[in-house]
C-alpha positions as CSV (number, residue, x, y, z in Angstrom):
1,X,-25.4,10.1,0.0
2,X,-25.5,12.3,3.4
3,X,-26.8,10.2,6.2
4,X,-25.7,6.9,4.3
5,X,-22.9,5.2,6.3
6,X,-20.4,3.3,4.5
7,X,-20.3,0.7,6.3
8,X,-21.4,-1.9,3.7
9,X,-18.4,-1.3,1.8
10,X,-16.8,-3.6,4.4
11,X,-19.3,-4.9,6.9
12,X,-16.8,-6.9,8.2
13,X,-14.5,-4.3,9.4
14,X,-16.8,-3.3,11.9
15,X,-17.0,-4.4,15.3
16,X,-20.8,-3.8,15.6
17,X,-21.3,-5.9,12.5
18,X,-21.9,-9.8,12.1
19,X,-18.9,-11.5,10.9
20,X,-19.1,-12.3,7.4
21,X,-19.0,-15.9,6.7
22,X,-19.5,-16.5,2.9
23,X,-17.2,-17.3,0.8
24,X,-17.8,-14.0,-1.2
25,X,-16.5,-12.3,2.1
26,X,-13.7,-14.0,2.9
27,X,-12.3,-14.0,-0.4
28,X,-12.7,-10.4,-0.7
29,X,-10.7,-10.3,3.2
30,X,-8.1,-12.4,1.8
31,X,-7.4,-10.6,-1.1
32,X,-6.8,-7.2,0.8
33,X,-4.8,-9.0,3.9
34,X,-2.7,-11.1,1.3
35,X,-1.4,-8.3,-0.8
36,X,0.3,-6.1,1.5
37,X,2.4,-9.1,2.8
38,X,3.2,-9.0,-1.1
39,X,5.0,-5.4,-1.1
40,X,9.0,-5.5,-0.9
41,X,8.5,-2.3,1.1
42,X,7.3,-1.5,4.8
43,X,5.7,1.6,3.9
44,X,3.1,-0.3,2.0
45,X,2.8,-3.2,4.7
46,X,2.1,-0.4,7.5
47,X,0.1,2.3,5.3
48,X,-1.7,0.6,2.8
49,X,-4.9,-1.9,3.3
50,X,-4.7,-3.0,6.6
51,X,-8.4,-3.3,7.6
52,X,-7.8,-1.5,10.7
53,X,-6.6,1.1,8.4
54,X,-10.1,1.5,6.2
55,X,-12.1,0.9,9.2
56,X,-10.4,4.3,10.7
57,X,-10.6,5.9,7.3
58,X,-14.6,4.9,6.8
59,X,-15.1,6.5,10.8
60,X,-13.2,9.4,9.6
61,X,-15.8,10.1,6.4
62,X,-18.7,9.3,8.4
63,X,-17.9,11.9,10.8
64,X,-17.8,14.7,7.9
65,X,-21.4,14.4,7.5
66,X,-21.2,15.2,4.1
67,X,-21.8,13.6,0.7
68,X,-18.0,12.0,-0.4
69,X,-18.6,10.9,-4.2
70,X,-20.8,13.4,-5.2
71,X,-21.5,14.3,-8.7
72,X,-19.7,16.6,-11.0
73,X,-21.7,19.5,-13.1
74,X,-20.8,21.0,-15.6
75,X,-18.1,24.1,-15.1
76,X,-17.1,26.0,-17.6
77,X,-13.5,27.3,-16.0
78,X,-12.5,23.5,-15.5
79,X,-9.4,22.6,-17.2
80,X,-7.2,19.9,-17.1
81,X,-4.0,19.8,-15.4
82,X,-2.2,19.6,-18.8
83,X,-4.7,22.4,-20.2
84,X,-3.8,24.2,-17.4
85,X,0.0,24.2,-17.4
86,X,-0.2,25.0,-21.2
87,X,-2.4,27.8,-21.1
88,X,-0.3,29.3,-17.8
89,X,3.1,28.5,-18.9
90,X,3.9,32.2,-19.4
91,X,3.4,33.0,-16.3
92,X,6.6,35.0,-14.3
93,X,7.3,33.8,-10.3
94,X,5.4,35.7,-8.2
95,X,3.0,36.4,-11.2
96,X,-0.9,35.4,-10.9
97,X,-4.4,36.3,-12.3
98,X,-6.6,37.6,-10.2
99,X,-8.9,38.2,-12.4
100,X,-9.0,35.0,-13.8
101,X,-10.9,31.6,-12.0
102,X,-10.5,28.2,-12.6
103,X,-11.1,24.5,-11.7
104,X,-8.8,21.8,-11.7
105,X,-9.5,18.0,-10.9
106,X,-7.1,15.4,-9.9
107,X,-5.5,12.5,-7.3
108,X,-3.6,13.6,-4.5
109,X,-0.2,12.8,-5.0
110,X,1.3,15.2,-1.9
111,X,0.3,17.5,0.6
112,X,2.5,19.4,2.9
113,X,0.6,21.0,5.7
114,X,2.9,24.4,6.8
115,X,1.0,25.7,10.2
116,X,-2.5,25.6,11.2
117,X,-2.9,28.4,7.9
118,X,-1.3,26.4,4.8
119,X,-1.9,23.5,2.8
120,X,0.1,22.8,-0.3
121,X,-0.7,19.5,-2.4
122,X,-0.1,18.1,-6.1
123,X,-2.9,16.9,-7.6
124,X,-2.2,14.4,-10.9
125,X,-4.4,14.1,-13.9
126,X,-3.3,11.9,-16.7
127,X,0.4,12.3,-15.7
128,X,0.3,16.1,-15.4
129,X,1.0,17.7,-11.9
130,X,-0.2,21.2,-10.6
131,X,0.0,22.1,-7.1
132,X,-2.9,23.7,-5.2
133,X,-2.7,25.8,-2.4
134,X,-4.8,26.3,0.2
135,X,-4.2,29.8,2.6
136,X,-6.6,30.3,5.3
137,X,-6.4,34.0,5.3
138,X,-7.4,34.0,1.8
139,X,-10.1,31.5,2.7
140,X,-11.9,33.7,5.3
141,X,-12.7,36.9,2.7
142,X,-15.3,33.7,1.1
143,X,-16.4,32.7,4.3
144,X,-14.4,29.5,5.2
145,X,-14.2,29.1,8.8
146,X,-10.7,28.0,10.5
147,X,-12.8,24.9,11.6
148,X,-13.7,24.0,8.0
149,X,-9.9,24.3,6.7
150,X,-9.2,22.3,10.1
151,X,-11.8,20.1,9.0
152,X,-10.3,19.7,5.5
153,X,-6.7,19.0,5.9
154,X,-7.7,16.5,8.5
155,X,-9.4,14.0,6.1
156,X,-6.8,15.0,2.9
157,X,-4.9,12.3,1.8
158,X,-2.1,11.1,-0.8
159,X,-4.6,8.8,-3.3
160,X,-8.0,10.8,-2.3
161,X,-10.0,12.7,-5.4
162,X,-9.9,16.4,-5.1
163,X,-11.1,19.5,-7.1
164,X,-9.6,23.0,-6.1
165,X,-11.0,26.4,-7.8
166,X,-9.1,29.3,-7.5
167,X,-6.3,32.0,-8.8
168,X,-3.9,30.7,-11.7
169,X,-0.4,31.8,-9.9
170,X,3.3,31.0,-10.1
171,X,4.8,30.7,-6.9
172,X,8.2,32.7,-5.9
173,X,9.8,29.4,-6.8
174,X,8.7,28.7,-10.0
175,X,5.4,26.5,-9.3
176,X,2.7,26.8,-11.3
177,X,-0.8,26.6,-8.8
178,X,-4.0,27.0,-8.5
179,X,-4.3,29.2,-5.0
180,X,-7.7,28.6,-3.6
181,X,-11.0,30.7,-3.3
182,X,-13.1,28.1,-2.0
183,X,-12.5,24.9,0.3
184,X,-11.2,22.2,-2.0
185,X,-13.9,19.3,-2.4
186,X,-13.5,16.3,-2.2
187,X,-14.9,13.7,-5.5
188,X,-13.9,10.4,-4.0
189,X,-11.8,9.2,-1.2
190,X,-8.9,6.3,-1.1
191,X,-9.9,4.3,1.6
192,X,-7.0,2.9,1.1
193,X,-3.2,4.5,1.4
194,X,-1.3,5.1,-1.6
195,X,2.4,3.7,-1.2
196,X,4.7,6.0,-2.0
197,X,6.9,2.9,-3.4
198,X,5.5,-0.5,-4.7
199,X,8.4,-2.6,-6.3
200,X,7.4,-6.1,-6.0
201,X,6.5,-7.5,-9.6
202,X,3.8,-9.6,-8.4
203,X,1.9,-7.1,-6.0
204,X,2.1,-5.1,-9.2
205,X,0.8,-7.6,-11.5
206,X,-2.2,-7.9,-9.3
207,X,-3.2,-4.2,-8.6
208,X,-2.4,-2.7,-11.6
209,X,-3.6,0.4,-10.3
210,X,-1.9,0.9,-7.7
211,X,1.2,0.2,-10.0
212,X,0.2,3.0,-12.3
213,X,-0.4,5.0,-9.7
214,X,2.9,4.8,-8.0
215,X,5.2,4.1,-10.3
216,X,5.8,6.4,-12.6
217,X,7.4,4.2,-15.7
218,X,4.7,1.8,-15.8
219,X,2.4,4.6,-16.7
220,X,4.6,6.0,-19.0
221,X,4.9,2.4,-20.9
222,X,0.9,2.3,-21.3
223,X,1.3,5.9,-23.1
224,X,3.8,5.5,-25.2
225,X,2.9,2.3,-26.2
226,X,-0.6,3.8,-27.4
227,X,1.3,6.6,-29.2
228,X,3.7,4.0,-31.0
229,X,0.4,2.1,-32.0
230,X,-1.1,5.6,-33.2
231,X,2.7,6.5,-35.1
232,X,1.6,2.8,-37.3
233,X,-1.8,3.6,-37.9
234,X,-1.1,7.0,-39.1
235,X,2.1,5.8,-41.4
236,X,-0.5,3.0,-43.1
237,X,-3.3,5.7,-43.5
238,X,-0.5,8.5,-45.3
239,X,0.2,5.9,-47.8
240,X,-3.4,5.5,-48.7
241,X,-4.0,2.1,-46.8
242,X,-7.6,1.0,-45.5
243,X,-8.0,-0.1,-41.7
244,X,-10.1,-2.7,-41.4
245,X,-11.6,-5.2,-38.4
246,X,-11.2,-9.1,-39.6
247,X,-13.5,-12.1,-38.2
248,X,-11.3,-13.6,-35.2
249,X,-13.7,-16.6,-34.7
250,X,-14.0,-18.7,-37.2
251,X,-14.4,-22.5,-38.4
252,X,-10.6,-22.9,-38.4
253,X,-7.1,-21.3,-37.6
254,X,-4.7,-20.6,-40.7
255,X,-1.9,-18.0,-41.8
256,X,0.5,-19.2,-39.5
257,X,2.3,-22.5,-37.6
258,X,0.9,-22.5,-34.2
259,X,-1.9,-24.6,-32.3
260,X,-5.4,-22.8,-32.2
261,X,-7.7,-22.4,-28.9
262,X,-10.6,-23.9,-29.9
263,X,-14.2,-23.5,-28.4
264,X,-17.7,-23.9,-29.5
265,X,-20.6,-21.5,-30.3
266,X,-24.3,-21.4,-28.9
267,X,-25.7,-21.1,-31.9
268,X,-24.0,-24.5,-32.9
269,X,-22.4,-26.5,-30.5
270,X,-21.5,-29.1,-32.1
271,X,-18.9,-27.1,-34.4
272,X,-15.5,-26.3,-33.1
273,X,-14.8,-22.6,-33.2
274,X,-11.6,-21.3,-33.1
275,X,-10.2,-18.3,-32.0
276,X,-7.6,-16.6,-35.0
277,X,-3.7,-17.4,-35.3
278,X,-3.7,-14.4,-37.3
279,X,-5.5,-12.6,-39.7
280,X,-3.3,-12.8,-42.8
281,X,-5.7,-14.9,-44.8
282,X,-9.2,-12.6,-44.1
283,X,-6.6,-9.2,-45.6
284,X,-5.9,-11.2,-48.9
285,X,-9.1,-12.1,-49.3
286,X,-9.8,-8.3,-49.3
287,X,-6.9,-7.8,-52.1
288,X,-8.8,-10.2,-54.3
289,X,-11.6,-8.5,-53.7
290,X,-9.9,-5.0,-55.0
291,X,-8.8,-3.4,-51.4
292,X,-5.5,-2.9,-52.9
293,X,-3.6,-1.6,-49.9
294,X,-5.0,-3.0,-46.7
295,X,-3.8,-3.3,-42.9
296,X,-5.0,-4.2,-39.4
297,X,-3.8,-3.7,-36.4
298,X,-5.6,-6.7,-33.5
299,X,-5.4,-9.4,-31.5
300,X,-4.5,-13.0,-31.7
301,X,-4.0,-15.9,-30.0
302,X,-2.3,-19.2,-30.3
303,X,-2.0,-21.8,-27.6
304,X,1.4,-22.1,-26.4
305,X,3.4,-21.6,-24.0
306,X,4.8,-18.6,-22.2
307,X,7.9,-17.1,-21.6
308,X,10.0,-13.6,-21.9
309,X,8.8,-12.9,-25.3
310,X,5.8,-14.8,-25.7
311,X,2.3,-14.7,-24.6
312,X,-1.0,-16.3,-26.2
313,X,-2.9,-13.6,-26.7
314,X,-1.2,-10.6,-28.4
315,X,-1.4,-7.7,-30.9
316,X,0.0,-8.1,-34.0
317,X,0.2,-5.3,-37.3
318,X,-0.4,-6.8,-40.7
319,X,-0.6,-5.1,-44.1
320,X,-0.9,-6.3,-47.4
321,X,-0.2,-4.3,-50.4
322,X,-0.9,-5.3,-54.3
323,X,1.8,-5.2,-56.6
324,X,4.4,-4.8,-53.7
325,X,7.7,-7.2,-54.6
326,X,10.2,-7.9,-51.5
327,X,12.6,-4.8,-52.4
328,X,9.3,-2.2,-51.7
329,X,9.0,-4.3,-48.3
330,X,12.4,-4.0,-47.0
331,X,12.0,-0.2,-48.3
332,X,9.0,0.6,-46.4
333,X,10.2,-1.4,-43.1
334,X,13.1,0.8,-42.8
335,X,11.4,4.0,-43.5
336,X,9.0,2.9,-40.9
337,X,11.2,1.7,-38.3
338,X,13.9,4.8,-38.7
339,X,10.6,7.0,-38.3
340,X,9.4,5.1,-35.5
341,X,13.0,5.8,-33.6
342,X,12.9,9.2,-33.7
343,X,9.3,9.4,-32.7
344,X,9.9,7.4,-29.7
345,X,13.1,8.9,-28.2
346,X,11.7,12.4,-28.6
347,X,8.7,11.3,-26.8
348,X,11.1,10.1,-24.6
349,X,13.0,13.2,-23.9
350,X,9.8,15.3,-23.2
351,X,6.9,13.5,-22.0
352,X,8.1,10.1,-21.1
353,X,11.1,10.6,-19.5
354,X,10.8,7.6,-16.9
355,X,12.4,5.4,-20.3
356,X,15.6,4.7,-21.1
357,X,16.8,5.9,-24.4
358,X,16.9,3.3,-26.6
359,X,20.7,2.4,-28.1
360,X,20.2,1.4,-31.3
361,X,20.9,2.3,-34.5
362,X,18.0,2.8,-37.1
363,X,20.5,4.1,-40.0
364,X,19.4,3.0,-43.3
365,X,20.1,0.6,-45.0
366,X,19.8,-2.4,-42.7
367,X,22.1,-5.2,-42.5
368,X,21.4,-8.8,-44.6
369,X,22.0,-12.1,-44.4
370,X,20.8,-14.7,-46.3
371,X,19.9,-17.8,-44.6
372,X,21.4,-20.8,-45.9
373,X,24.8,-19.5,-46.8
374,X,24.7,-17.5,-43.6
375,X,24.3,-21.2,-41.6
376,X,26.9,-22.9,-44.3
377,X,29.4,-19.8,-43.3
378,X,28.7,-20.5,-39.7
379,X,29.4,-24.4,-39.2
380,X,31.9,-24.7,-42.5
381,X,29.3,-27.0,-44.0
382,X,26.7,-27.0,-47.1
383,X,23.5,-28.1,-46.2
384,X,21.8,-30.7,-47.9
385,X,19.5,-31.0,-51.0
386,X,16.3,-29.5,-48.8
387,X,14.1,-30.4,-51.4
388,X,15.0,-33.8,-51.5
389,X,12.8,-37.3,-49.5
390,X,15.9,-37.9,-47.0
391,X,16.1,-33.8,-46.7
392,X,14.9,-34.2,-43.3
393,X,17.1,-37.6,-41.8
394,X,20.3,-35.8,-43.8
395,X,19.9,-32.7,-41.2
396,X,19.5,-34.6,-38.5
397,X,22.7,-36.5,-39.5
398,X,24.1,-32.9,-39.4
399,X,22.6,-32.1,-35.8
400,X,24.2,-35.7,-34.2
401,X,27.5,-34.4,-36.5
402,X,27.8,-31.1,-34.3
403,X,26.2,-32.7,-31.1
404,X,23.2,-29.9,-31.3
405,X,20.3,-31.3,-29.0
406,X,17.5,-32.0,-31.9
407,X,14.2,-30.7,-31.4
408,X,11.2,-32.1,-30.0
409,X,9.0,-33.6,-33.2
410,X,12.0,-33.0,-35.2
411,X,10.0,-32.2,-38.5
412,X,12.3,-30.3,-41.3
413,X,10.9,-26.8,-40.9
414,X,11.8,-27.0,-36.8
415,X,15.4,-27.9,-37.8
416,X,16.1,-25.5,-39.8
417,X,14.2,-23.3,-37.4
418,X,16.8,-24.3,-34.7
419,X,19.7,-23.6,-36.9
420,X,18.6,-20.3,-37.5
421,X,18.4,-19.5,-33.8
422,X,21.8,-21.3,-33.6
423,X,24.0,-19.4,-35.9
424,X,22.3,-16.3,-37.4
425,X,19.8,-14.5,-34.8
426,X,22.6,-14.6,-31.9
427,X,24.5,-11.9,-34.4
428,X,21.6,-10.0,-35.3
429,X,21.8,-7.1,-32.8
430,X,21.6,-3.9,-35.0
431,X,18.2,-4.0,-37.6
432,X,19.0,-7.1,-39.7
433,X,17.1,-8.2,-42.7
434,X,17.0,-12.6,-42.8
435,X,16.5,-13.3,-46.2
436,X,15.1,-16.4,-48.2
437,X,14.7,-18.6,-46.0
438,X,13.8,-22.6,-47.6
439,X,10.7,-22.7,-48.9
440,X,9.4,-25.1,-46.0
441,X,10.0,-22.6,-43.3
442,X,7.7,-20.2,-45.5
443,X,4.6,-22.0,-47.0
444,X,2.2,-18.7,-47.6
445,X,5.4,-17.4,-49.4
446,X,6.5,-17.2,-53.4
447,X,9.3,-19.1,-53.7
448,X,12.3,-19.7,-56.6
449,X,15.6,-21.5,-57.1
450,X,18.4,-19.1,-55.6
451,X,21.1,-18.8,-57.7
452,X,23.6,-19.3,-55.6
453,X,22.8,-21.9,-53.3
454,X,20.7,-24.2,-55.9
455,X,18.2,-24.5,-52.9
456,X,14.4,-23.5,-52.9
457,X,13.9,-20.6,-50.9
458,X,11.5,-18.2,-50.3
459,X,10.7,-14.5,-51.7
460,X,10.7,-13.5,-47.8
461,X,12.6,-11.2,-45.0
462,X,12.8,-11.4,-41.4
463,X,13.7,-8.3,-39.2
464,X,15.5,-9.5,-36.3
465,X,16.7,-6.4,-33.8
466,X,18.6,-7.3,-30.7
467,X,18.3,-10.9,-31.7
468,X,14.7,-11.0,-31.4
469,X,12.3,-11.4,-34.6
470,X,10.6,-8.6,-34.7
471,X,8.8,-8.4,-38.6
472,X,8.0,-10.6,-40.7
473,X,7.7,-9.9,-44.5
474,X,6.9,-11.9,-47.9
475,X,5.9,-11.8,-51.6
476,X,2.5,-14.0,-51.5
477,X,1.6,-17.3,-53.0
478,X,-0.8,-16.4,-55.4
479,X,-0.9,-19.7,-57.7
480,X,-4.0,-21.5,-56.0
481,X,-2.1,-24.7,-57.7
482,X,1.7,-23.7,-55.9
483,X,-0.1,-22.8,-52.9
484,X,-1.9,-26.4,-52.5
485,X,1.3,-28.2,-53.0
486,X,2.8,-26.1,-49.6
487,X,-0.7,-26.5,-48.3
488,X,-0.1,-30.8,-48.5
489,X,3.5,-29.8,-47.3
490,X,2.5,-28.5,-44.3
491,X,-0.3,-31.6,-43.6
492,X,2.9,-33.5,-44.0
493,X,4.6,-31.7,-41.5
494,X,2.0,-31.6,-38.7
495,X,2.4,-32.4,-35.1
496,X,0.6,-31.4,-32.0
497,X,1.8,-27.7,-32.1
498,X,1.1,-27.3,-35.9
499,X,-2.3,-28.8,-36.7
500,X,-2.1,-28.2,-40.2
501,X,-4.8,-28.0,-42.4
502,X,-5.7,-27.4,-46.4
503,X,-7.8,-24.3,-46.6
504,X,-10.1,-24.7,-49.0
505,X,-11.7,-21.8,-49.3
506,X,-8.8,-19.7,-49.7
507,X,-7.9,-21.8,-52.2
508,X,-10.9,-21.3,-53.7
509,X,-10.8,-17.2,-53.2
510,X,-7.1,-17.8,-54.9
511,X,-8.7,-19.2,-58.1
512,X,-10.5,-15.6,-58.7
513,X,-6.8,-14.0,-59.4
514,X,-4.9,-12.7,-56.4
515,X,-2.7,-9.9,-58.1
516,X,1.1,-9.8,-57.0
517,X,1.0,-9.2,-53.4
518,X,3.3,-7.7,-50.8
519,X,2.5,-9.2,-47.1
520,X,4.2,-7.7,-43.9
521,X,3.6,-8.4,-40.5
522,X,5.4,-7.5,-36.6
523,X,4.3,-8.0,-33.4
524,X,2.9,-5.3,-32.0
525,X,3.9,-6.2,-28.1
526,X,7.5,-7.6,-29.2
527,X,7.7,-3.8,-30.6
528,X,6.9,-2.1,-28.0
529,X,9.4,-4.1,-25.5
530,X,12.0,-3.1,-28.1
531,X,11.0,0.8,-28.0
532,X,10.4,0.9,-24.5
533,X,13.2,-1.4,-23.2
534,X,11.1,-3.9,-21.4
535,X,12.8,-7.3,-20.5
536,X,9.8,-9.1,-21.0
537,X,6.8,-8.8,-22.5
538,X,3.8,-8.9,-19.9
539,X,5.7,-5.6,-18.8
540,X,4.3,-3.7,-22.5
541,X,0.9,-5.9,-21.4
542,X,-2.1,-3.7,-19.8
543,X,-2.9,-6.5,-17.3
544,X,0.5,-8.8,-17.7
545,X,0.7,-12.4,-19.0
546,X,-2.1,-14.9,-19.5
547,X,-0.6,-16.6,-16.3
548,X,-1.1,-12.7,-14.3
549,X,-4.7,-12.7,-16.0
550,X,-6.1,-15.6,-15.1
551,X,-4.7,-15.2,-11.3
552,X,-2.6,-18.1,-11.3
553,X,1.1,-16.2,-10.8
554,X,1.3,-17.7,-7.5
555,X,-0.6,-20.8,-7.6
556,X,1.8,-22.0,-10.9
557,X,5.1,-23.3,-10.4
558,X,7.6,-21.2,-13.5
């Protein structure tokens, strides 16, 4: 790129250009004048994108007359900055080798100039730091002319791109550095300063970034996260499961309650398409077809609304294991969750170390409580026959008897559902397995007459941690005739958030013998806000809510 000026990256910045007046352009000025009136913090309103700013930054790199993203070749003595501090880490203060030469590639995260002869600064690689230093005396045995290092620590700057090659040293205070043979050179400039602070939650939302780039926990959720995800996958795949990818466009939207997005296809547009509530229907069509222990871990998405812990398009983990009764699910959910624990705090304590520990105890075995005597203990009351026609106007009888606000489309499964979150979640702060809940709430679910209660309930858990449901566990319908009866249930039941439907073709896939089944499933994101003590969950999210993605955070009223 020598001789090519820079100014098209922003013709408008400059005073010998034409003034842009498309709407391309003065979207693009918006954007960068807008968001530093977004920061909570001076620093980024004074230092950061201020066009003046670039404009002096651009002048700056044109006057270098040199190429400023230039390609990389191949080196064999790169390393990178974690390669480095792990094959170094022996090394005394004061200690270096000489005879050893190596490259190291990174962002400028500091640089402290000390005279007109030394430059120190940190460059950051995937989280790992390793300081470079930069002596001019050392400089001049290669050739590099006080004018060059002049030139050099001139245009360095926190954000820029840099490689160094030099010396592997400790310094007399204990830094491992790369001391420098050759002038460091630069891969790609910010144009742009790098705040040293960025705390507003919107201006982070919308330069996610910068976000990462400043603030340290927000990259350390994005890693630990992955390595939670990774901790699953690898506890499935030890216990001889098979990973599998399952449609998520289909003709229709089953294996859960929840309203569908719906869309259409090119191919044929005059049949809806949705987009999957969850994928629990595709895995059990892969136990009948002899995949006896199968999981997935993928997206889904249901349209509805938004709020600390929900978002309508998010990960969920879903296995299904043949010949699996409730007792082997409760089992495995608590060897998995105690494992996950101590995974996560002693990622914690080494790498991650931005995160809070996480106070909770993951001692086996977890609490229970069973649902309907756990709401009968709670209000002093038994609950009606909820098998029964007037199951659903005797509850609601109950609601007006304890002045409880009822539900909006007040269908039996909802109260019940409100109940629940009434007088059992609110005491569910340590792991706490929900059990057998009535058989409305659970339609995919075997179900029997409970002993106890005389009530129809379901062969199904719920894991509720700090109030919050976080698993969700069941012995599966496999009657094709039991399993068309909750199917009718549910049509019964339907209302604009649950647009019910009678799957045929499962029902179908049922009649081929669908051996005693196991189903477990947890969200994914919910997880990770537990593990990683987010208070909501477009904080575990790459890019932040649906509202953050679309770009409407500050065009929607909350």
């Amino acid at each position: 790129m020598k001789g090519v000026g820079l100014q098209f990256l922003r013709p408008y910045l400059w005073n010998k250009a034409k003034p842009i007046h498309t709407r391309a352009g003065a979207a693009h000025a918006r954007f960068f004048t807008n968001t530093s009136t977004r920061c909570s913090l001076d620093t980024f309103e004074t230092q950061s994108i201020r066009s003046g700013d670039v404009q002096k930054r651009i002048q700056e790199l044109e006057a270098m007359k040199a190429d400023h993203y230039p390609r990389i070749t191949h080196d064999p003595r790169s390393l990178t900055c974690k390669g480095f501090r792990q094959r170094y880490a022996p090394l005394k203060a004061d200690e270096n080798k000489e005879d050893e030469i190596v490259t190291i590639r990174g962002r400028v995260h500091k640089s402290r100039i000390a005279g007109s002869k030394l430059v120190f600064f940190d460059l950051v690689q995937d989280g790992q730091r390793v300081q470079g230093i930069c002596n001019l005396g050392r400089l001049k045995q290669t050739g590099v002319t006080a004018e060059q290092f002049k030139q050099f620590y001139h245009v360095l700057r926190r954000g820029d791109i840099f490689s160094i090659t030099g010396i592997p040293q400790r310094t007399r205070t204990g830094e491992l550095s790369v001391n420098a043979i050759s002038i460091p050179r630069l891969l790609s400039p910010s144009l742009h300063r790098l705040p040293t602070e960025l705390l507003d939650k919107e201006t982070r939302i919308r330069n996610k970034h910068s976000d990462l780039l400043v603030n340290q926990e927000s990259a350390d959720i994005l890693r630990l996260r992955s390595h939670m995800i990774q901790f699953l996958r690898d506890f499935f795949l030890d216990d001889g499961f098979l990973e599998v990818s399952t449609p998520i466009l289909a003709g229709s939207a089953g294996g859960a309650v929840a309203r569908p997005f719906t869309t259409s296809a090119t191919e044929f547009p005059e049949l809806p398409v949705n987009l999957r509530i969850a994928p629990e229907l595709w895995l059990k069509r892969l136990i009948l077809g002899g995949v006896d222990r199968v999981f997935e871990i993928g997206p889904s998405f249901r349209n509805e609304g938004l709020d600390a812990s929900h978002n309508p398009e998010f990960t969920s983990c879903e296995f299904y294991k043949s010949f699996a009764d409730l007792e082997n699910l409760i089992a495995m959910t608590e060897a998995l969750f105690s494992g996950l624990a101590r995974f996560a705090e002693a990622k914690k304590e080494v790498e991650f170390t931005s995160l809070s520990p996480l106070n909770v105890d993951f001692s086996t075995p977890f609490k229970r409580v069973e649902f309907i005597p756990g709401i009968e203990s709670a209000i002093n009351r038994k609950l009606p026959d909820l098998a029964s026609p007037g199951a659903t106007s005797n509850v609601i009888r109950l609601f007006q008897e304890f002045s409880i606000p009822i539900p909006h489309s007040p269908t039996l499964p909802r109260l019940l559902d409100k109940l629940s979150s009434l007088y059992i979640e609110p005491h569910c702060s340590g792991p706490t397995f929900v059990a057998h809940h009535p058989e409305c709430l659970s339609p995919l679910s075997k179900s029997f007459i409970d002993p106890t209660t005389k009530q129809r309930v379901s062969s199904r858990v719920e894991l509720f941690i700090q109030s919050r449901e976080i698993v969700n566990a069941y012995e599966e319908e496999n009657s094709p005739f039991e399993q068309r009866r909750k199917f009718n249930d549910q049509v019964k039941w339907k209302d604009n958030e649950n647009e019910a439907n009678i799957d045929e073709n499962y029902l179908e896939a049922l009649e081929w013998g669908l051996p005693p089944t196991g189903g477990w499933g947890c969200g994914v994101d919910r997880l990770c806000m537990l593990f990683l003590g987010a208070k909501r969950i477009g904080d575990v999210l790459s890019f932040g809510n649906l509202r953050n993605v679309v770009g409407l955070a500050g065009e929607i009223k909350r």
